[in-house]
C-alpha positions in Angstrom: 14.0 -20.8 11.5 12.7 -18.2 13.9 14.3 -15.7 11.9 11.3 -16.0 9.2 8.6 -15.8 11.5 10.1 -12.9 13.0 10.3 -11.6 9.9 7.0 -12.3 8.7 5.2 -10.6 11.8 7.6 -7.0 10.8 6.2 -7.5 7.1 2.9 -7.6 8.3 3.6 -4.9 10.8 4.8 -3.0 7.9 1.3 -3.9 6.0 -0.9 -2.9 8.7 0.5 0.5 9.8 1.6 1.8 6.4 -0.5 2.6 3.1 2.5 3.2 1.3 2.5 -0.1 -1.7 5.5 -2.1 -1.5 7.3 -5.6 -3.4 8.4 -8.2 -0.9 11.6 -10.0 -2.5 14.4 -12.0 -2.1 17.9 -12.0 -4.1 18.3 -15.8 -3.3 20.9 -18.4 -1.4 17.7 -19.1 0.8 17.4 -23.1 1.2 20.6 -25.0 1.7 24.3 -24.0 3.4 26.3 -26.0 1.1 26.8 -25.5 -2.5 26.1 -29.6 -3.0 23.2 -31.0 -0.8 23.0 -35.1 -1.3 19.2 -36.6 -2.5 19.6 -39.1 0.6 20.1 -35.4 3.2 16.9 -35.8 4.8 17.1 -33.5 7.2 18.4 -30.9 4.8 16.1 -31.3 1.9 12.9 -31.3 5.1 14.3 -28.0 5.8 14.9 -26.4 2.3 11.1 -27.6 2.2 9.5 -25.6 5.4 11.7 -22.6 3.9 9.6 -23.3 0.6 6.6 -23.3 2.6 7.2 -20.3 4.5 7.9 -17.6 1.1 4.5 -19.2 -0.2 2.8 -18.4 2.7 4.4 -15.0 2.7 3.5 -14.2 -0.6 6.9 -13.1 -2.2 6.7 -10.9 -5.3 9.7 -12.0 -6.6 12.8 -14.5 -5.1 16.3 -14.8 -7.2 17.8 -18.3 -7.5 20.9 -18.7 -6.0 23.1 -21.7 -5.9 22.2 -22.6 -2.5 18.9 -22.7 -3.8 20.1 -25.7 -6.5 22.3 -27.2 -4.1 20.0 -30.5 -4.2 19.3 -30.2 -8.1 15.9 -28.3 -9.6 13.6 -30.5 -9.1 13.0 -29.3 -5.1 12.2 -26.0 -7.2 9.9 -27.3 -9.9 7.8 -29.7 -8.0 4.3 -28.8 -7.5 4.5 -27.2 -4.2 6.8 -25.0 -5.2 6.3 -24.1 -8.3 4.2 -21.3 -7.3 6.7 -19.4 -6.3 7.9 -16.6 -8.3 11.5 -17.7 -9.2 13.6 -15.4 -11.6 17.0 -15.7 -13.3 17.9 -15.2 -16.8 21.0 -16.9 -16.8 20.0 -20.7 -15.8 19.4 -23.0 -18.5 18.6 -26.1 -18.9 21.2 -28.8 -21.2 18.4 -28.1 -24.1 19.0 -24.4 -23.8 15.4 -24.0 -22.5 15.4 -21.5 -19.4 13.9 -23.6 -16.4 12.8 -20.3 -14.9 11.6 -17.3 -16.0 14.4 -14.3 -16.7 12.4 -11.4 -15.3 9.1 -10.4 -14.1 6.8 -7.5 -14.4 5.2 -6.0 -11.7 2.6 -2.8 -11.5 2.9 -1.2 -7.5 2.6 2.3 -6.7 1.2 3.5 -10.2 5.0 2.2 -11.4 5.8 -0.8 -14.1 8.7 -2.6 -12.0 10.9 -4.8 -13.7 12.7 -7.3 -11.4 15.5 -9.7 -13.3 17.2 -12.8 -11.8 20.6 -13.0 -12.4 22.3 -16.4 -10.8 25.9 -17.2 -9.5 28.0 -20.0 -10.5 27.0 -23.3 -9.2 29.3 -26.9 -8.5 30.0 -29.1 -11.2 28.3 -31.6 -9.0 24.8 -30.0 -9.8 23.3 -32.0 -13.1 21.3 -30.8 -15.3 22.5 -27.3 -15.3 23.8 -24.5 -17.0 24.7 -20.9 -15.7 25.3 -18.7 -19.0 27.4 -15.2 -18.8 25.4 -12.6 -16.6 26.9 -10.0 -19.1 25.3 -11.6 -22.7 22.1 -11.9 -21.0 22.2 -8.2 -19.9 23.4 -6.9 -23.4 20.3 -8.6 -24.9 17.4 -8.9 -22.1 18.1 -5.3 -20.8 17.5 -2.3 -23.5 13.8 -3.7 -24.1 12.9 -4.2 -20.3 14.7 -0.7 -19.4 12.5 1.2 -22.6 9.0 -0.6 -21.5 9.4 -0.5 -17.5 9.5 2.7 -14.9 12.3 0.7 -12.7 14.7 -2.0 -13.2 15.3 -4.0 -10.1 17.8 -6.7 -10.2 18.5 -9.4 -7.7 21.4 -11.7 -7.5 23.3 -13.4 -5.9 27.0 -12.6 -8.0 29.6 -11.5 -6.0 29.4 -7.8 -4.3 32.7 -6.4 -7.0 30.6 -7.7 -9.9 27.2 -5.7 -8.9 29.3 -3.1 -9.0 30.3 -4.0 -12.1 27.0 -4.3 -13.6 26.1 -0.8 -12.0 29.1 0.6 -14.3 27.8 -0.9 -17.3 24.1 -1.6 -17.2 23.0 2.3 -16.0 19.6 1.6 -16.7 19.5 -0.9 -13.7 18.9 1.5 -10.9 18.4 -0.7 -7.8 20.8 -4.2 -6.7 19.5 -6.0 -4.0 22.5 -8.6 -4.1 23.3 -12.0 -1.9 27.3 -12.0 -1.1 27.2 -13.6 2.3 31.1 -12.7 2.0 29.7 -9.1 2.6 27.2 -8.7 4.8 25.1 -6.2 5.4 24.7 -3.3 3.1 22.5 -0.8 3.7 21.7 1.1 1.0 25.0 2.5 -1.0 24.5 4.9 -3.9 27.1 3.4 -6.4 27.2 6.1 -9.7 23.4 6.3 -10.3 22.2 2.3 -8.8 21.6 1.6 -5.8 22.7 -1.2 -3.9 21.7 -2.8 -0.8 21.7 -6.5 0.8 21.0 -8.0 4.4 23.6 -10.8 5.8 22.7 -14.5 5.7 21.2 -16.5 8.6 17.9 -14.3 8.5 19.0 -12.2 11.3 18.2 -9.0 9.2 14.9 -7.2 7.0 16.4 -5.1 5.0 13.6 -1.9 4.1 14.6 -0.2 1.0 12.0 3.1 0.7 12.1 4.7 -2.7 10.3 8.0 -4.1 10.7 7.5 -7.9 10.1 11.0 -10.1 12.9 10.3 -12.6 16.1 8.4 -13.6 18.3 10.4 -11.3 19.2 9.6 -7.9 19.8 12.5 -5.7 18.8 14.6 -2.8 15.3 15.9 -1.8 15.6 19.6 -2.3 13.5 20.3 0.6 15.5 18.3 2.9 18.7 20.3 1.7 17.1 23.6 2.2 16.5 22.4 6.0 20.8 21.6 6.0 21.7 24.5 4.2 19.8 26.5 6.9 21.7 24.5 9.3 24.7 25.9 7.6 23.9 29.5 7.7 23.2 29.1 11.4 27.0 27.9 12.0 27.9 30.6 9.8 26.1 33.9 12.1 27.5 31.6 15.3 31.1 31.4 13.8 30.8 35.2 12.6 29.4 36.3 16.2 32.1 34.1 17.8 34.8 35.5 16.0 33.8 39.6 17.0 33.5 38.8 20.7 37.3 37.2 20.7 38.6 40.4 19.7 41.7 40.0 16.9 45.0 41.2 17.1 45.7 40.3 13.9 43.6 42.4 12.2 44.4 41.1 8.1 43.4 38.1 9.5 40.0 38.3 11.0 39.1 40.2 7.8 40.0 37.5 5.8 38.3 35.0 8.0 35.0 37.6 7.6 35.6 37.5 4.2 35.2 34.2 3.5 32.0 33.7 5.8 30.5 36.5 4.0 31.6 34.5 0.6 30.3 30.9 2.5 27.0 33.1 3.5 25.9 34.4 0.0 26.6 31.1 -1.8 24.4 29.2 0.5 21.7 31.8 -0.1 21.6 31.8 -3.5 21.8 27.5 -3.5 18.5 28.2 -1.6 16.8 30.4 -3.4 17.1 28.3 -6.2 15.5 25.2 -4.2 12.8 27.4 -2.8 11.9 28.6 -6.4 11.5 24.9 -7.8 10.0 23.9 -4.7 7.3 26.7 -4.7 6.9 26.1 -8.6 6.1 22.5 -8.2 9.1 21.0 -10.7 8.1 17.5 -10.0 9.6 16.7 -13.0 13.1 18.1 -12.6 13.7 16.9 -9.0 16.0 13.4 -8.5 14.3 10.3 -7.2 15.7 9.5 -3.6 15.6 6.3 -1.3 16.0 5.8 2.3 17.5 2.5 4.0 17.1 0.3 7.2 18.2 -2.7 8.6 15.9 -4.0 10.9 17.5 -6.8 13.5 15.6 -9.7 14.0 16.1 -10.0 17.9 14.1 -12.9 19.6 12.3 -10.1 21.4 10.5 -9.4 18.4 7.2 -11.5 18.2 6.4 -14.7 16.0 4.0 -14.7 13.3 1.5 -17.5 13.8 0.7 -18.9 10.5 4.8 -18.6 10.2 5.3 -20.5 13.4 2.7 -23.0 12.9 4.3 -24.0 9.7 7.6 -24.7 11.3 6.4 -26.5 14.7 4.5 -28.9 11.6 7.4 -29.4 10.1 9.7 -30.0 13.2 6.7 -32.5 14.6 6.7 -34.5 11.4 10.8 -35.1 11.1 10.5 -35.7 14.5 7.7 -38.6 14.2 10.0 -39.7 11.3 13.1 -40.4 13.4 10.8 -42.3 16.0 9.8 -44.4 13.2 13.1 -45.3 12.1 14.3 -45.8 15.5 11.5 -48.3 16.7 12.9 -51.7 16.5 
């Protein structure tokens, strides 16, 4: 478990150097390997626990549960040290048709209202007590209210990389999937239609930092950082122009239709940035897209340990340790 306290000490590297507000989540699959854990798996259910311990002591905003998460049943969730935790999905139910976690919550960072909805894989037969109800009907009716009442609509799951996609298709107003699919590893930060989806590989060996500046529903470039390219390109354009009067053409029909279409290339790009330079120098907040940058930070064992983290797990690892002794006294 070295992975979390890694990771803990780059959150709270993250905390310390930055100002910028930010949500601290997790799209699930976090506590078990297998899809069926027994109640005698000691060793297991001692580790699923410390895992528990550590997100409390990290303070998640928000954790999806997966079906690694139920692998043992829901009662490892709904006991009292856990129950703090801020577990989401709108498609578990319970055999009275109660949900025995909340669908979504509601979150105000960065002068935004954030929606984040839980949205839960299939789980094993073997797993009592438990129903996993049709992602899509919960969409159809949890979504246009949250969508018309929120800035953002977050959603985190665990469902299978082709049917996030699928979601992003049908459910526009969902414009950020942080998704689980061990099957496909990391993701970092595809713009899918207008949703953005992203997801770190399993085994903790990954932080995946999603930054996000929201002005509208619109995904799309930062003007000013496309005035920088498109000044690139007019630079390639003199070089290509300068390069092509030194060679000296024999052909002379065509270098002037090689000119011509530099000349053609050259006034396009100007006018694209005048345009940017007008709404820039205008202040069109309003108008310009929202945009997002990605990174996926390795967690190498060079990277320090948080203490509080590693103190929890050398408890944890001391006490099944002093509980093996015990049973193997004679």
């Amino acid at each position: 478990m070295g992975g979390l306290s890694r990771k803990a000490y780059k959150v709270s590297q993250y905390s310390a150097e930055h100002q910028t507000p930010y949500l601290l989540i997790d799209s699930g699959n976090l506590l078990f390997k297998k899809r069926v854990v027994g109640k005698s798996s000691s060793k297991e259910l001692n580790t699923a626990q410390t895992i528990l311990d550590i997100y409390a002591a990290m303070k998640y905003d928000a954790i999806a549960v997966g079906p690694l998460d139920i692998a043992a049943g829901i009662d490892l969730l709904k006991n009292p040290d856990s129950q703090s935790l801020p577990w989401i999905s709108a498609n578990l139910y319970n055999l009275d048709g109660s949900r025995p976690f909340r669908p979504y919550l509601s979150i105000k960072r960065g002068g935004l209202k954030i929606a984040l909805i839980g949205l839960t894989d299939k789980v094993q037969k073997e797993v009592a007590g438990i129903v996993v109800n049709s992602w899509k009907k919960e969409l159809v009716t949890l979504l246009p209210p949250i969508a018309a009442s929120h800035d953002i609509v977050v959603l985190l799951s665990t469902l299978p990389y082709n049917v996030l996609k699928t979601i992003a298709d049908q459910f526009p107003d969902i414009k950020i999937i942080i998704g689980a699919d061990r099957r496909k590893g990391n993701i970092n930060g595809l713009l899918y239609k207008n949703t953005v989806i992203a997801q770190t590989a399993g085994q903790g060996k990954y932080l995946g930092q999603l930054t996000i500046n929201w002005r509208n529903r619109q995904w799309g470039e930062d003007p000013v950082i496309k005035i920088k390219a498109l000044k690139k390109q007019q630079i390639s354009i003199a070089r290509q122009r300068l390069k092509l009067e030194k060679i000296g053409q024999t052909a002379v029909s065509d270098y002037l239709h090689k000119l011509k279409l530099l000349e053609q290339k050259k006034k396009e790009l100007g006018e694209e940035m005048a345009e940017l330079e007008t709404a820039a120098k205008n202040g069109l907040q309003a108008n310009l897209p929202s945009q997002f940058s990605a990174v996926l930070i390795p967690l190498k064992p060079s990277i320090p340990e948080d203490p509080m983290i590693r103190d929890i797990i050398y408890s944890a690892e001391k006490n099944i340790l002093q509980k093996k002794n015990k049973l193997t006294q004679p």
